[in-house]
C-alpha positions in Angstrom: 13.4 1.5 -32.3 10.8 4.1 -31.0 13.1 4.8 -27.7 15.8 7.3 -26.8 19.1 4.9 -27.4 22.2 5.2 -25.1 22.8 4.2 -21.5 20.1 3.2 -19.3 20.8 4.3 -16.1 19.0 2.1 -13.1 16.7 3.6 -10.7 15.2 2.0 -7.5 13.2 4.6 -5.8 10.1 7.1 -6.8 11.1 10.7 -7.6 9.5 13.6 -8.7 8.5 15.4 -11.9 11.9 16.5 -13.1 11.1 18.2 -16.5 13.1 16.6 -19.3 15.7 15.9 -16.9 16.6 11.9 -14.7 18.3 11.6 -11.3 20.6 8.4 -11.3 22.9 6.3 -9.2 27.0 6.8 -9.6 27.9 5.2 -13.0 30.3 2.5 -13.4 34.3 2.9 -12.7 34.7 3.0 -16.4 32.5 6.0 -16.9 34.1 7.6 -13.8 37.5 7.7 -15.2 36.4 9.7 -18.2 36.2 13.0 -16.3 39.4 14.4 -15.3 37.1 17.9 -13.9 34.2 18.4 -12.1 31.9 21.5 -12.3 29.0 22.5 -10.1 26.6 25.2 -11.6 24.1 26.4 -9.0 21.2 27.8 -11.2 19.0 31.3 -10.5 16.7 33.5 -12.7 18.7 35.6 -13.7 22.3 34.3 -13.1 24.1 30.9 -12.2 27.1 30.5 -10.4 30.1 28.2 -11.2 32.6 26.4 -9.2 35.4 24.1 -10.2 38.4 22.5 -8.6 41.7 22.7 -10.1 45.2 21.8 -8.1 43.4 21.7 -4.3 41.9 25.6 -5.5 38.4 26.0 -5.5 38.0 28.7 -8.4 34.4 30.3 -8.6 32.4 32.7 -11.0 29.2 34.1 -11.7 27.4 34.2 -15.0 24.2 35.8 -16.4 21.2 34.0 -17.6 22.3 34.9 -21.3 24.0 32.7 -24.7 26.8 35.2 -24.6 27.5 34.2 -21.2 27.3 30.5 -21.9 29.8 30.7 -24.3 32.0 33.0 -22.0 31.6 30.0 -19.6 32.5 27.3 -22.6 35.7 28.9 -23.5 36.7 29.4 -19.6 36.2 25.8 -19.0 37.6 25.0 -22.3 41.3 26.6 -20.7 40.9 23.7 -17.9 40.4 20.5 -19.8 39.1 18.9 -23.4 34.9 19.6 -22.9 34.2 16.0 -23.4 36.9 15.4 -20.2 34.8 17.6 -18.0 31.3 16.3 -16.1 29.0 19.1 -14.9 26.3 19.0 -12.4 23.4 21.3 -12.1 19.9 21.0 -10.3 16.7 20.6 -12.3 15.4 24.6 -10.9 12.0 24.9 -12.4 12.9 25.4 -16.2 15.8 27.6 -15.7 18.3 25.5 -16.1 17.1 24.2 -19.9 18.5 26.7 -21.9 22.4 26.2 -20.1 22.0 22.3 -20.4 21.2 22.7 -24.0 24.2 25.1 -25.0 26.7 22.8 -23.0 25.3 19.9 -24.1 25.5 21.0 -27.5 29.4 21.9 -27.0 30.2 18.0 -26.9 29.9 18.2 -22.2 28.3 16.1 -19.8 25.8 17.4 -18.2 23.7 15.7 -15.3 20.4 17.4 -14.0 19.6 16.2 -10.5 16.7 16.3 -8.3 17.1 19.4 -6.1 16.1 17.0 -3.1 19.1 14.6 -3.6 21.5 17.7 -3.4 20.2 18.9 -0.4 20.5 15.3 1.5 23.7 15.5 -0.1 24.6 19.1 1.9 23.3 17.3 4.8 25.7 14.4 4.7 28.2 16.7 4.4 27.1 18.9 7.3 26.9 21.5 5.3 24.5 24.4 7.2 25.8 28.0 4.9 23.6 28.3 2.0 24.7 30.9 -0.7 25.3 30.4 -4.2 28.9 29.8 -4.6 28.9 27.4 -1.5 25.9 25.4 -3.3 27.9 25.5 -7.1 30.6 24.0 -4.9 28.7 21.4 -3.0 27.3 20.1 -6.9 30.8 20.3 -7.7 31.8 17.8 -4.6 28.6 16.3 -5.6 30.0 15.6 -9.0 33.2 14.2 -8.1 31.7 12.1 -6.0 28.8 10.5 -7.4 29.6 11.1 -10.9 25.5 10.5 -12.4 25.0 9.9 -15.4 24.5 12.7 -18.0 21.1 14.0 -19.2 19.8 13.3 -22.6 17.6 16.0 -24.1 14.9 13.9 -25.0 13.2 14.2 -28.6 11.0 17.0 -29.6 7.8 15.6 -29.1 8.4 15.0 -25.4 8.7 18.7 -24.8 5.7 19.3 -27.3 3.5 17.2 -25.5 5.0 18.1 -21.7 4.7 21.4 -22.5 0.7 20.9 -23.7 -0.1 18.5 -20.7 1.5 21.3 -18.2 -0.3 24.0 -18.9 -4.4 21.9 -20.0 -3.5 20.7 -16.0 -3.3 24.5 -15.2 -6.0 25.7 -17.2 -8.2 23.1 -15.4 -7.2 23.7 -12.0 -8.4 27.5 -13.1 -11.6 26.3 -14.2 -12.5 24.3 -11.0 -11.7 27.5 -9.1 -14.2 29.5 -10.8 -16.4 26.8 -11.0 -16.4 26.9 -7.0 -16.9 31.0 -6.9 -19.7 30.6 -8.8 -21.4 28.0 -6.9 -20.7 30.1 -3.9 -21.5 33.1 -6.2 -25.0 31.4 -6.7 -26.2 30.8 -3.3 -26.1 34.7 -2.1 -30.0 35.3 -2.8 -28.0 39.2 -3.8 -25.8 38.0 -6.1 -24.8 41.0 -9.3 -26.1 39.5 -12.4 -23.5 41.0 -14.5 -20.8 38.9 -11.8 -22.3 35.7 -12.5 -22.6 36.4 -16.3 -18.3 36.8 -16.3 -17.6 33.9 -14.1 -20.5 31.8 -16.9 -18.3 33.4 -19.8 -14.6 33.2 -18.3 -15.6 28.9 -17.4 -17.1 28.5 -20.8 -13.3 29.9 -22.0 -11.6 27.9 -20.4 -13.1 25.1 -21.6 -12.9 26.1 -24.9 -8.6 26.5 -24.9 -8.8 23.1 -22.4 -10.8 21.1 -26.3 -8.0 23.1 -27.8 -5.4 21.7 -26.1 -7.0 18.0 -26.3 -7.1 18.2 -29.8 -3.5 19.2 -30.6 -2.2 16.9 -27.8 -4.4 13.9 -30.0 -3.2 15.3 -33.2 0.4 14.7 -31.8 0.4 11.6 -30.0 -1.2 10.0 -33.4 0.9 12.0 -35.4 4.7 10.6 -37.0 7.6 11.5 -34.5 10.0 9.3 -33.0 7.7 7.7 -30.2 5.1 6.9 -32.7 5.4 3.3 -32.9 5.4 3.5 -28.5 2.0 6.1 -28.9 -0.1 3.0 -31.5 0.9 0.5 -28.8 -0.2 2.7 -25.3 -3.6 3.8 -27.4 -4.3 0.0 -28.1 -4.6 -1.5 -24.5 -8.1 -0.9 -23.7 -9.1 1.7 -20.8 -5.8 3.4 -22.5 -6.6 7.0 -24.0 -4.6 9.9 -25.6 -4.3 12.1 -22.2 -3.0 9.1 -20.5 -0.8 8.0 -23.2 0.3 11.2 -23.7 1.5 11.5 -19.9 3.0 8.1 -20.0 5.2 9.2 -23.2 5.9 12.6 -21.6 6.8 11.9 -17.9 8.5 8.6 -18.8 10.2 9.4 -22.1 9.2 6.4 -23.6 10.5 4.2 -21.0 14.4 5.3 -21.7 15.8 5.0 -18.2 13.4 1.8 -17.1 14.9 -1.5 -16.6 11.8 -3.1 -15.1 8.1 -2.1 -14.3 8.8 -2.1 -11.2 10.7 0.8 -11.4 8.7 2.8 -13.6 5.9 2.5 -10.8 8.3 3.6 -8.1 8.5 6.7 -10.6 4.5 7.2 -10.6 4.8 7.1 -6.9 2.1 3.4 -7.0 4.9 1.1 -5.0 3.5 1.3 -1.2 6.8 1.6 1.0 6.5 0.2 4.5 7.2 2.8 7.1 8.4 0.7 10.5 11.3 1.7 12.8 12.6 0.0 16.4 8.9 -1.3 18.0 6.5 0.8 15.8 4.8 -1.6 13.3 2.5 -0.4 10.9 0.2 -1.8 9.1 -0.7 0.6 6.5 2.0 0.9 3.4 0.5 4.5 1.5 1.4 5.3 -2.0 1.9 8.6 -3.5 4.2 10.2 -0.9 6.3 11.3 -3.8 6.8 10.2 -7.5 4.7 12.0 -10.7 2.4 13.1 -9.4 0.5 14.3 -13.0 1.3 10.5 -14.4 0.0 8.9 -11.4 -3.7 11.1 -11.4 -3.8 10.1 -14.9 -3.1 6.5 -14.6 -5.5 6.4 -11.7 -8.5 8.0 -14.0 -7.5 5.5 -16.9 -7.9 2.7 -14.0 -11.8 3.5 -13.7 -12.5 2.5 -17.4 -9.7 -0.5 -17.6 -11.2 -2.0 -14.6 -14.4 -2.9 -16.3 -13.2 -3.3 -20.3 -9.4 -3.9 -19.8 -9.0 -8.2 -19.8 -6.0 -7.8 -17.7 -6.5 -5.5 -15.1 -10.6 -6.3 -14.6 -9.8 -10.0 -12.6 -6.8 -7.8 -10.5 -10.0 -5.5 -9.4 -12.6 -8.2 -8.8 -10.4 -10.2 -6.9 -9.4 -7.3 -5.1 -12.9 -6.4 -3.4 -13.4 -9.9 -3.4 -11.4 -10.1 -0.7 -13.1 -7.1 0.6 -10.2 -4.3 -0.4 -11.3 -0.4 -0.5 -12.8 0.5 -4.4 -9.9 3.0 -4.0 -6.9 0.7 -3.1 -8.1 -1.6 -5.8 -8.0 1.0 -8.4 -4.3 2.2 -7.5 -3.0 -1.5 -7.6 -5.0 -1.5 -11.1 -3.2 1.9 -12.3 -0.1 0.5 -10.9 -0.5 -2.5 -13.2 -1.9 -0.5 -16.5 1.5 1.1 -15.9 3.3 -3.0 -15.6 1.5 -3.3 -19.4 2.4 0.2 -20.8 5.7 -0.6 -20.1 5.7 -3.6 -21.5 3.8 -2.7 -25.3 6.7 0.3 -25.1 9.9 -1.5 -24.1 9.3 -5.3 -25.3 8.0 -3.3 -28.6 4.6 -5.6 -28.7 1.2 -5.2 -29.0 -1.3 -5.6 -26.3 -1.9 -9.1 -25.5 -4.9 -10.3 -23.1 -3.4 -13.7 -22.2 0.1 -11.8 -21.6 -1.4 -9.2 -19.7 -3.2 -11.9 -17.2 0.1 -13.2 -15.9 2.1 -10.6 -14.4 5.6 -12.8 -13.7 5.4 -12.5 -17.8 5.8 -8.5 -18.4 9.3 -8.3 -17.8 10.0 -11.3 -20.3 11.7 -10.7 -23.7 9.8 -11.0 -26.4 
């Protein structure tokens, strides 16, 4: 197996880039009476703040950002209950949370990372208006008891090895096309300093330089031997398929670990059009890409331009698609949306890319 083993929690909707962490449903009523406490941890820079319930009394405390302090927190939490006995709930906050999920996580608790969104629907439900740290600790707390998701798995190494390589190449060429647009503009004043034009020339030509970096180590991982390499041969094999996309598809997704269809892996990637119709206003148009990976879904719509002339399965989806006189740009979403439909089935069904398989897309979610 080439995937990250234990539960596999269902989703039904798109959702955003969440770092190494997955937003779930409320588990089964088994799982729920594991936990006999719930903790909320609301997460800052440079502290977090912690609220529990015990006997009807809401007790509250405030940590640093610091290992000392998580084990300060550990040993408090260990007075309440056995650590495997309590569930705690914390939002995915840019990356400060990583370093707390890791130590609890490590200390044998449950720990679920949600989507920052899904709390704050979750204060509105519970008409909550005050905002300050201890009330939101609480609120994750409530949130906790409540829902009960499911905890977070810290995925293997190479996940954060590529995520972290992917992250900051998407940086570095959002940089470049910035200077690349100053000196165009740069270019035009008929004044323009030599010596301006010459650092905006060298500082483009840098970036390009750490951007082939990057490529080559993100190549040099994806085809390396790690735990997803069985899942990276299969992704590289289906034609229109490269080492940039595979590498976001292994990255973003995790290998697939908390997919139970396609289907839902493309709600991720933000390519399932929702219809948007309420009381006597009809529309027509169902968009994509009103939330979801964003990242995943650019590269899976760039991968679409090759696999819709050399890919067997997704050319005919394309064809027939401005046959019947579709935009060139709706027809190569629906064909990134089904490159994703075969990625996820090489990765999951643990096959290798097959044309005829491809063709018929009622197939993909079959067993092997």
């Amino acid at each position: 197996m080439n995937r990250i083993l234990g539960p596999r929690p269902r989703i039904h909707e798109a959702k955003g880039h969440l770092s190494s962490a997955r937003i779930v449903p409320e588990t089964s009523g088994k799982a729920q009476a594991m936990y006999l406490h719930f903790v909320g941890i609301d997460i800052a820079a440079a502290t977090f703040t912690v609220a529990w319930l015990v006997n009807g009394l809401w007790h509250q405390a405030t940590f640093e950002q610091r290992r000392p302090e998580y084990g300060r927190l550990v040993h408090q939490l260990r007075q309440i209950a056995p650590l495997e006995r309590i569930l705690v709930v914390m939002e995915a906050t840019g990356t400060y949370w990583l370093g707390l999920a890791w130590f609890l996580h490590e200390a044998g608790m449950a720990v679920s990372v949600i989507n920052p969104a899904h709390a704050k629907l979750f204060a509105r439900l519970e008409g909550q208006r005050a905002k300050t740290d201890p009330i939101d600790a609480q609120l994750l707390a409530e949130f906790a008891r409540q829902r009960q998701p499911a905890p977070w798995t810290p995925p293997p190494a190479i996940g954060e090895q590529l995520q972290q390589r992917l992250s900051q190449r998407e940086d570095l060429l959002g940089i470049q096309t910035q200077e690349k647009n100053r000196l165009h503009a740069l270019r035009q004043n008929p004044h323009a300093e030599a010596s301006l034009l010459a650092r905006l020339e060298w500082h483009i030509a840098y970036l390009q330089t750490e951007i082939d970096t990057l490529e080559r180590e993100l190549a040099a991982l994806v085809t390396g031997e790690h735990p997803w390499t069985a899942a990276a041969r299969r992704l590289l094999a289906i034609p229109g398929v490269g080492v940039i996309t595979a590498a976001w598809i292994l990255a973003a997704t995790q290998c697939f670990a908390y997919w139970d269809t396609p289907d839902q892996a493309a709600a991720f990637a933000g390519l399932v059009p929702y219809r948007r119709e309420s009381g006597t206003i009809r529309r027509g148009h169902r968009p994509v890409g009103r939330g979801g990976h964003a990242a995943l879904r650019t590269a899976l719509y760039m991968a679409s331009l090759s696999a819709s002339r050399v890919n067997p399965g997704v050319k005919p989806l394309y064809d027939r698609l401005l046959a019947r006189g579709k935009p060139h740009k709706v027809a190569r979403v629906a064909c990134a949306r089904k490159l994703l439909h075969i990625a996820w089935a090489v990765v999951v069904k643990e096959r290798d890319f097959d044309p005829s398989l491809a063709l018929q897309p009622a197939r993909l979610a079959l067993g092997p």
